[in-house]
C-alpha positions as CSV (number, residue, x, y, z in Angstrom):
1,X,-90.1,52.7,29.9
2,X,-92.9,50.5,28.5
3,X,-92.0,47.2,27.0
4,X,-93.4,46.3,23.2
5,X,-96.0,43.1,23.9
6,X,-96.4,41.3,20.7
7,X,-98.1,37.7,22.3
8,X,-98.3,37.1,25.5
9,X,-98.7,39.7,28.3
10,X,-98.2,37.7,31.1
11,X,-95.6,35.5,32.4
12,X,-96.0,33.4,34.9
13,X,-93.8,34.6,38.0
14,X,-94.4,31.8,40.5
15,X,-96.2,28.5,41.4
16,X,-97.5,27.4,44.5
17,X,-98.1,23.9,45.0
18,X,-100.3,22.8,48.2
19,X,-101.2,19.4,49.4
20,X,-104.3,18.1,48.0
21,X,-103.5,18.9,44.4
22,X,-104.4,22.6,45.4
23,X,-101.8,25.1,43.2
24,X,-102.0,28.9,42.7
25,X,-99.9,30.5,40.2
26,X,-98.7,34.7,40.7
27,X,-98.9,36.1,37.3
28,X,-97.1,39.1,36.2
29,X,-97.8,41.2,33.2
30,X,-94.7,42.5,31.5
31,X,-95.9,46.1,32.1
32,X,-96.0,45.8,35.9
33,X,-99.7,44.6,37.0
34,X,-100.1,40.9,39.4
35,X,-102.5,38.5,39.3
36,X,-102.8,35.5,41.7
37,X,-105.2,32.4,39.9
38,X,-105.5,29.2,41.7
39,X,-106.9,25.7,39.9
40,X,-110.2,26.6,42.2
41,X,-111.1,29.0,39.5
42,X,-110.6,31.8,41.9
43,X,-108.5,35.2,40.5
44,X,-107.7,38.3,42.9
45,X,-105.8,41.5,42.6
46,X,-102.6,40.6,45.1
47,X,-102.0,44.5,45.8
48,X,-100.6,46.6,43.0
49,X,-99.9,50.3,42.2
50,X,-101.4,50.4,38.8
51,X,-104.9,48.7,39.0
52,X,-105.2,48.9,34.7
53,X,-101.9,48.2,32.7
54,X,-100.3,50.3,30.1
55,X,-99.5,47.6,28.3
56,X,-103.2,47.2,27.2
57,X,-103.9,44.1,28.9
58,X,-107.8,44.4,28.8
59,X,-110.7,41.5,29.9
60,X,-113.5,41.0,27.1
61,X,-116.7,43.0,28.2
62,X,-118.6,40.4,27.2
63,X,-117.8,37.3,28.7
64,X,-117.7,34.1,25.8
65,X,-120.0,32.0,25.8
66,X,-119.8,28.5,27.6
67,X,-120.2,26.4,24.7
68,X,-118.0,28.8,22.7
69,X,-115.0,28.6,24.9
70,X,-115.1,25.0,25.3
71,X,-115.2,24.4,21.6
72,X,-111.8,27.3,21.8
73,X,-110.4,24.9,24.2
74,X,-111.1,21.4,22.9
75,X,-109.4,23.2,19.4
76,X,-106.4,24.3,21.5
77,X,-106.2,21.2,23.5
78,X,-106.3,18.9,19.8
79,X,-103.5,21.4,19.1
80,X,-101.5,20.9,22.1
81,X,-101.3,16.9,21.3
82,X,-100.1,17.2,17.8
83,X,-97.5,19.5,18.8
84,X,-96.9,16.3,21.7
85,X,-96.8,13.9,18.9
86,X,-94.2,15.8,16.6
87,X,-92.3,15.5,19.7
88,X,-92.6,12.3,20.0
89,X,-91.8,11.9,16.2
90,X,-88.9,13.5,16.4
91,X,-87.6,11.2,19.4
92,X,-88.4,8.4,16.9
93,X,-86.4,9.6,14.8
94,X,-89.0,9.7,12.5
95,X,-89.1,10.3,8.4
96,X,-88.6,14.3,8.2
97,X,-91.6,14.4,5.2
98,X,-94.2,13.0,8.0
99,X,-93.2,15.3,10.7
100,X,-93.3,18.2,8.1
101,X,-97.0,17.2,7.1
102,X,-97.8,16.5,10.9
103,X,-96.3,20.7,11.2
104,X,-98.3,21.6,8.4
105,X,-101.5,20.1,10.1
106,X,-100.8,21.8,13.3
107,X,-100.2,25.2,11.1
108,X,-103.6,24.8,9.8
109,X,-105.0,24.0,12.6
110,X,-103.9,27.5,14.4
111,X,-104.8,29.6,11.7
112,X,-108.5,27.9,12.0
113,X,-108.1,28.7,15.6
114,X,-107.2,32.6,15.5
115,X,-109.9,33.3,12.9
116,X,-112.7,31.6,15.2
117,X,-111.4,34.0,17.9
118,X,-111.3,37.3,15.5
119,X,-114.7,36.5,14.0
120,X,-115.3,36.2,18.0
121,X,-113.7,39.3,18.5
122,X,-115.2,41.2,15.5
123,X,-119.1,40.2,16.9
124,X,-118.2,41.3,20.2
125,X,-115.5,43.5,20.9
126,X,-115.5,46.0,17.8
127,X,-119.1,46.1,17.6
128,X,-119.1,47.0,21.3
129,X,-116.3,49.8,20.8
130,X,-117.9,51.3,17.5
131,X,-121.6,51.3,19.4
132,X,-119.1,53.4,22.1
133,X,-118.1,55.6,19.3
134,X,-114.5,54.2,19.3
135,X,-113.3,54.2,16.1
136,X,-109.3,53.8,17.0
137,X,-110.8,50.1,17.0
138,X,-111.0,49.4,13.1
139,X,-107.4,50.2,13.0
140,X,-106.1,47.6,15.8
141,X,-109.0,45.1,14.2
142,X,-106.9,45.7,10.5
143,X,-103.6,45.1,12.6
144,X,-104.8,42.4,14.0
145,X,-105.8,40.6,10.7
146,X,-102.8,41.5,9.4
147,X,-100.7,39.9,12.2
148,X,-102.9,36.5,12.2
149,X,-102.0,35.9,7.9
């Protein structure tokens, strides 16, 4: 029986630390498929049945570009330490209009974020699939937009 994946489709199922600062992490996606990723930047199949996932877990044909995916990450790591700082707010004990404003920010913020990675995904991705004569791929790209409002 396949599992419904809304977000995220893998978990991560175990972390192995090393001397030296050297970690490697086993992910497993909800449908069944392993991956093993270590902080060297290395990823390889660990041995699995089912080499493609039903649960559509798929790797973009086109890989981003470097200066692309570091302006993705700096937005998700500004992200990340606001979401640290209304933490830190609400151990303060802080005034509950400021941390609203601070959630609101953050809320912006994410919705900036998912429409830089569907106008990504729109330039690659569906152009790629409708060139391939997929057309199943305006209807998950109207899903999609409909999910990120």
């Amino acid at each position: 029986m396949q599992k419904r994946i809304d977000r995220y489709p893998w978990e991560v199922y175990s972390i192995h630390r090393y001397p030296g600062g050297v970690y490697s992490e086993e992910r497993v996606c909800f449908a069944g498929g392993k991956d093993n990723v270590n902080n060297m930047g290395e990823s390889k199949d660990i041995g699995t049945e089912e080499k493609e996932c039903v649960c559509g877990c798929q790797q973009k044909s086109t890989p981003r570009r470097p200066e692309d995916l570091k302006a993705l990450k700096n937005r998700l790591n500004r992200m990340q330490g606001q979401l640290s700082g209304i933490g830190r707010m609400l151990d303060e004990n802080r005034y509950c209009g400021d941390i609203l404003v601070q959630i609101a920010a953050v809320e912006s913020a994410l919705q900036a974020f998912g429409h830089m990675v569907l106008k990504e995904h729109m330039e690659t991705c569906v152009q790629e699939k409708i060139r391939e004569g997929d057309k199943e791929v305006i209807a998950e790209t109207l899903e999609l937009i409909k999910k990120l409002r």
